[in-house]
C-alpha positions as CSV (number, residue, x, y, z in Angstrom):
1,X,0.8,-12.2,-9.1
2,X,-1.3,-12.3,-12.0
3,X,-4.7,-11.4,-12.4
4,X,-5.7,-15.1,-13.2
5,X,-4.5,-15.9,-9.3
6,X,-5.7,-12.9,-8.0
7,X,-9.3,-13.4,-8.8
8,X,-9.1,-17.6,-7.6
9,X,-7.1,-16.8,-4.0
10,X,-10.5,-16.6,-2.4
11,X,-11.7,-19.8,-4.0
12,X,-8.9,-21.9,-2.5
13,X,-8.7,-23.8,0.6
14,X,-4.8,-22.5,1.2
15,X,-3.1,-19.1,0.8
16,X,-1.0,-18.3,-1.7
17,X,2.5,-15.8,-1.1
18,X,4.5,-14.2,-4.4
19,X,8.3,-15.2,-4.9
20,X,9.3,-12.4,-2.1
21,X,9.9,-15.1,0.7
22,X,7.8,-13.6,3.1
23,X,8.5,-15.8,6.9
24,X,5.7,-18.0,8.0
25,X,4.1,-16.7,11.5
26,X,4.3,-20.3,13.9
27,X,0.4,-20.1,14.1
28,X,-0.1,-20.6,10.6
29,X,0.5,-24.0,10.0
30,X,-1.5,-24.6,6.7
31,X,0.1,-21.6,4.3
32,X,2.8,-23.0,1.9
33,X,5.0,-21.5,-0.8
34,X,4.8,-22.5,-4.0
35,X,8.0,-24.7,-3.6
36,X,6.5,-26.6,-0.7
37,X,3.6,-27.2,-2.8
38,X,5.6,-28.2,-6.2
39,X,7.8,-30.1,-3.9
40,X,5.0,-32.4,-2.6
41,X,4.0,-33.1,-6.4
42,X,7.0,-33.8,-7.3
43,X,7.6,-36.5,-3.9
44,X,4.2,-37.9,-4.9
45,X,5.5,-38.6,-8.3
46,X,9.2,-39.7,-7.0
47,X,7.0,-42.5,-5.1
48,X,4.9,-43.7,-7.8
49,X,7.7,-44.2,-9.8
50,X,10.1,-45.7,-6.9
51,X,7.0,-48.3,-6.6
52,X,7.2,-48.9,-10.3
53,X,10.7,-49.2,-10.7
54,X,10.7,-51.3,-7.3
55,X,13.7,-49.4,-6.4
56,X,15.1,-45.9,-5.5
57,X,14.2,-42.8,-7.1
58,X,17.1,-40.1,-6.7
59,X,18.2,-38.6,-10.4
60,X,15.4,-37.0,-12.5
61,X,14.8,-35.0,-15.5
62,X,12.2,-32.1,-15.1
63,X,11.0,-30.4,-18.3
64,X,9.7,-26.6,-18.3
65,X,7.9,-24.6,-20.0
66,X,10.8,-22.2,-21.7
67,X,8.4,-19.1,-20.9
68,X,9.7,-19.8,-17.6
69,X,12.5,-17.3,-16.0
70,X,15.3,-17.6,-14.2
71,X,13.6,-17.1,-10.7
72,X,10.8,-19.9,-12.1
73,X,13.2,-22.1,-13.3
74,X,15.4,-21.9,-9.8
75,X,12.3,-22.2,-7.7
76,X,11.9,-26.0,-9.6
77,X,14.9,-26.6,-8.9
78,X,14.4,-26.0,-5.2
79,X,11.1,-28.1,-5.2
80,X,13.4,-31.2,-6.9
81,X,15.6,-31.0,-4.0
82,X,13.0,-30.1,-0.9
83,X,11.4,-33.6,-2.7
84,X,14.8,-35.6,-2.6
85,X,15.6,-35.2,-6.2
86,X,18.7,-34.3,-7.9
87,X,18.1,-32.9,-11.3
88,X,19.4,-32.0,-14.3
């Protein structure tokens, strides 16, 4: 991690894990990965747009930032589908 996200993990009201996939305990109901988390912004968005378009929402085009990597750019990909999307 970063030292930007180093210094803010005690402000936040969740934890936050690195990339290495590390298995939730069953007692710890509120951490997330940063998929999960992504994921739930991207479902939130799927519905606003599935009310606007008065219709299903399946197909989508995601843009990133090209800084990102191939692990980032995988790990979108994996929120686009935990959120019901099949991307591009």
């Amino acid at each position: 991690m970063n030292d930007f996200v180093e210094d803010e993990r005690g402000l936040l009201g969740y934890q936050i894990f690195s990339l290495d996939k590390k298995k939730k305990d069953a007692g710890e109901k509120e951490t997330y990965f940063t998929e999960e988390i992504i994921a739930q912004i991207m479902k939130y968005g799927r519905n606003l747009a599935e009310i606007q378009a008065n219709g299903n929402v399946r197909d989508a085009v995601i843009t990133i930032p090209s800084y990102f990597d191939r692990e980032k750019r995988l790990m979108m990909q994996q929120s686009a589908e935990m959120a019901g999307l099949s991307v591009l």
